[in-house]
N, C-alpha and C positions, 0 to 999 in steps of 0.2 A: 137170679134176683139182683137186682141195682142195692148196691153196697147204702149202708143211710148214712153210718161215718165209717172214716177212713184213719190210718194215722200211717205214715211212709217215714220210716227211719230217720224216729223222734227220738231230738236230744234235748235234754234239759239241764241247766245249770243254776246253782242255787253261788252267784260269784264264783270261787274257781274251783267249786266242789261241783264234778260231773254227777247228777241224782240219775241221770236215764240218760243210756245212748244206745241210740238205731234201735230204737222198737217199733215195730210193726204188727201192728193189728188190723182185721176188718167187721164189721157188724152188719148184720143183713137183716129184714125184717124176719118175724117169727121165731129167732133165733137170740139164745143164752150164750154169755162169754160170762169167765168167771177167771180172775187173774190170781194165782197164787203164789206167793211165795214169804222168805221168813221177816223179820223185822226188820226195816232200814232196805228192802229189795227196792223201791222207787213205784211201790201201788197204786200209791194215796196221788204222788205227783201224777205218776202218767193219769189219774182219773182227773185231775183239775187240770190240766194242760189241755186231757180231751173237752172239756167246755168252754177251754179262753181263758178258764183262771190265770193259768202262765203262761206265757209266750216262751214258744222252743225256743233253743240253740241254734240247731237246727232240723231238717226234717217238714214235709207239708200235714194238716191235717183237715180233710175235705169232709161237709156236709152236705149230704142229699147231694156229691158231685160239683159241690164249686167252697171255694178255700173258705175254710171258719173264719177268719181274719176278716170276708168281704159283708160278713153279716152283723148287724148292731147289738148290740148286749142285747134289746127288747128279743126281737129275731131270734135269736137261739136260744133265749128261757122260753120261746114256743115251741120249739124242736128237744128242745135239752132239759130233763130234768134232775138234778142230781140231790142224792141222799146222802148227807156226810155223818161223818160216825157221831154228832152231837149238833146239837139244835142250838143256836147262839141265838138267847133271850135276853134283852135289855132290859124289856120290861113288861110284866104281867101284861097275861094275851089269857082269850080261852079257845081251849082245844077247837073248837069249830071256824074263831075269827081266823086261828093259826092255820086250819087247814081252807080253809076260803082263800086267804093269801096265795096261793099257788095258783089261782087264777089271772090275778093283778097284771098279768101277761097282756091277758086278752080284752082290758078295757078301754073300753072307747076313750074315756077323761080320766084323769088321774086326779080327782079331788073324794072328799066322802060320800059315799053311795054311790060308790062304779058300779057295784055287783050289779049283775043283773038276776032272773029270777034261774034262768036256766044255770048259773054260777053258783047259785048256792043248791040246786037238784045235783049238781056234779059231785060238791061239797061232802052233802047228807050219803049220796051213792057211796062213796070211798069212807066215810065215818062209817058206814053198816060191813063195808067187805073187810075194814083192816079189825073191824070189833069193837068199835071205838063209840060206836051211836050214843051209849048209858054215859059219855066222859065229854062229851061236846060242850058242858057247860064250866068241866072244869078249869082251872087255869093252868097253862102248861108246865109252868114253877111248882105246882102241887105234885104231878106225878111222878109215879116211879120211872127208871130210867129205860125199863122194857117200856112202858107206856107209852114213855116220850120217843122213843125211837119207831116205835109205831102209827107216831101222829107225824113223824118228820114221814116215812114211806108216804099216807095219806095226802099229805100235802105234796109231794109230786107226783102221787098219781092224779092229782086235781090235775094238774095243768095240763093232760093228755098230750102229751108229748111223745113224739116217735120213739125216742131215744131215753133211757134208764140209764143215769148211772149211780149206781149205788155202792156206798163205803163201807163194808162191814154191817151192811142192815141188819142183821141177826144179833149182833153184838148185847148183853146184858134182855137178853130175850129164854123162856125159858123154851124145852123142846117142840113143845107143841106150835107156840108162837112163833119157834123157828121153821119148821114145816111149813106153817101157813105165811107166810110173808113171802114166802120163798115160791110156794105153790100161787100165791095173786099175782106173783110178776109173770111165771110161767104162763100162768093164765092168760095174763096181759100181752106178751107175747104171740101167743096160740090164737088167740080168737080176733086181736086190733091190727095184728102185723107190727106192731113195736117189735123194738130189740132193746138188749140191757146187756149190760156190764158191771159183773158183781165182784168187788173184791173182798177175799174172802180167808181167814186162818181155816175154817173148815172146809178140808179137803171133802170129805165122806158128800156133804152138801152139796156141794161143787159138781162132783161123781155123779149123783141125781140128777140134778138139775139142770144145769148145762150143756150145751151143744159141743161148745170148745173151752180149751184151758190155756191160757196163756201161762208160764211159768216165768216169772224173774227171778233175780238174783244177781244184785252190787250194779242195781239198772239196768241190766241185759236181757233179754230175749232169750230164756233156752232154750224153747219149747213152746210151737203153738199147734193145737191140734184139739182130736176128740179127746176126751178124758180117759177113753182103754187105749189110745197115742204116745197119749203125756203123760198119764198116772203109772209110769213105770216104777219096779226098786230102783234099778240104776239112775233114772234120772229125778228122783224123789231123794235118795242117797246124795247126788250132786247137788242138790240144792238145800236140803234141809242137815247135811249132814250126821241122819240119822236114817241107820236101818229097820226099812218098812218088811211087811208082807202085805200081799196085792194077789185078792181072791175077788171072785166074784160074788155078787152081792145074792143070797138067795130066794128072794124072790123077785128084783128089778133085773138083776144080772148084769148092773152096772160096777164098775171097780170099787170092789172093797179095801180102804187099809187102815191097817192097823200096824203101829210103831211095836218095832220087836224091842222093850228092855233088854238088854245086855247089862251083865253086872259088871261094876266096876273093878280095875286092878290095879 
């Protein structure tokens, strides 16, 4: 399968503090990447450098096969949609107009009343998959924070875009909502030939979910692979520096873990 993005040993520099060097990833349709590692690893950056938010150091990073750099911001919020870990609202919107907005890609004019009729069927479609249909009228300032982060997913699944990328979508979600967020990308995945990229503190999720696991750590690369790959003790210990156990899951049979407490001395 022809790779959709690419990224070939990416550096990133926030002035003369190195955030990410030589990381390499690839994404292919059908397929979950899910990037793990602890606080301050360089997640969040390498996810916004992969859409243009920053420009590397150095390093290339290719869409659909030709340099992200040669496409216009319009261009890649049609290929690219990303989910950050909070919704930045200026000012009172309601859930429905908020997820309509993810279309705004695809319109012919840019004045009031782009949408078109097939724009808001997309709209209402992803209000019924995320759960959200009975809240379309609310205002996104009103809900809770699992809510809101489940109207930020809907609003990039509006824009049907090949590419996911998602920042802690689970985040301030309760179990079940996390299952299900997590199972409509898969979905989305499975059935469109999209691919996604989830970064994520839950490992277990990750284990499910995902094809591959990127692991960072102080912006490096330690490990990309399948999840029974990367989800080793040894290299779970190297980056988290805490000892896990790593069993298998009893009815997926995907890696289980679970952090061993040791007592303090």
């Amino acid at each position: 399968m022809t790779p959709m993005l690419e990224a070939h040993d990416i550096t990133v520099k926030y002035g003369s503090r190195l955030a990410v060097s030589g990381v390499s990833l690839t994404l292919k349709p059908h397929q979950v990447a899910a990037i793990i590692g602890p606080n301050g690893a360089g997640k969040s950056t390498m996810l916004r450098t992969l859409n243009g938010g920053l420009r590397p150091a150095a390093g290339e990073i290719l869409l659909d096969s030709r340099p992200l750099n040669s496409y216009s911001r319009r261009a890649i919020a049609k290929r690219i949609a990303v989910v950050a870990q909070e919704a930045d609202l200026r000012f009172p919107v309601s859930v429905f107009e908020f997820v309509l907005g993810g279309r705004y890609a695809w319109a012919s004019t840019a004045g009031w009343g782009w949408e078109t009729l097939h724009d808001v069927e997309v709209a209402r479609d992803v209000l019924r998959e995320t759960q959200l249909e009975d809240l379309g009228n609310r205002l996104m300032n009103e809900l809770s924070g699992g809510e809101r982060q489940r109207a930020v997913l809907a609003r990039a699944l509006a824009t049907e875009a090949g590419v996911l990328l998602l920042d802690e979508p689970t985040a301030n979600l309760d179990l079940a909502h996390q299952a299900m967020i997590l199972a409509l990308v898969r979905k989305r995945c499975d059935s469109d030939g999209s691919s996604a990229l989830v970064v994520t503190h839950d490992i277990n999720l990750a284990a499910e979910f995902a094809n591959y696991v990127l692991l960072m750590k102080d912006g490096r690369n330690v490990a990309f692979g399948r999840p029974d790959e990367v989800l080793t003790p040894d290299l779970l210990r190297e980056v988290f520096a805490v000892r896990v156990l790593v069993d298998a899951h009893p009815i997926t049979g995907v890696p289980r873990i679970t952090p061993v407490h040791e007592a303090l001395r």
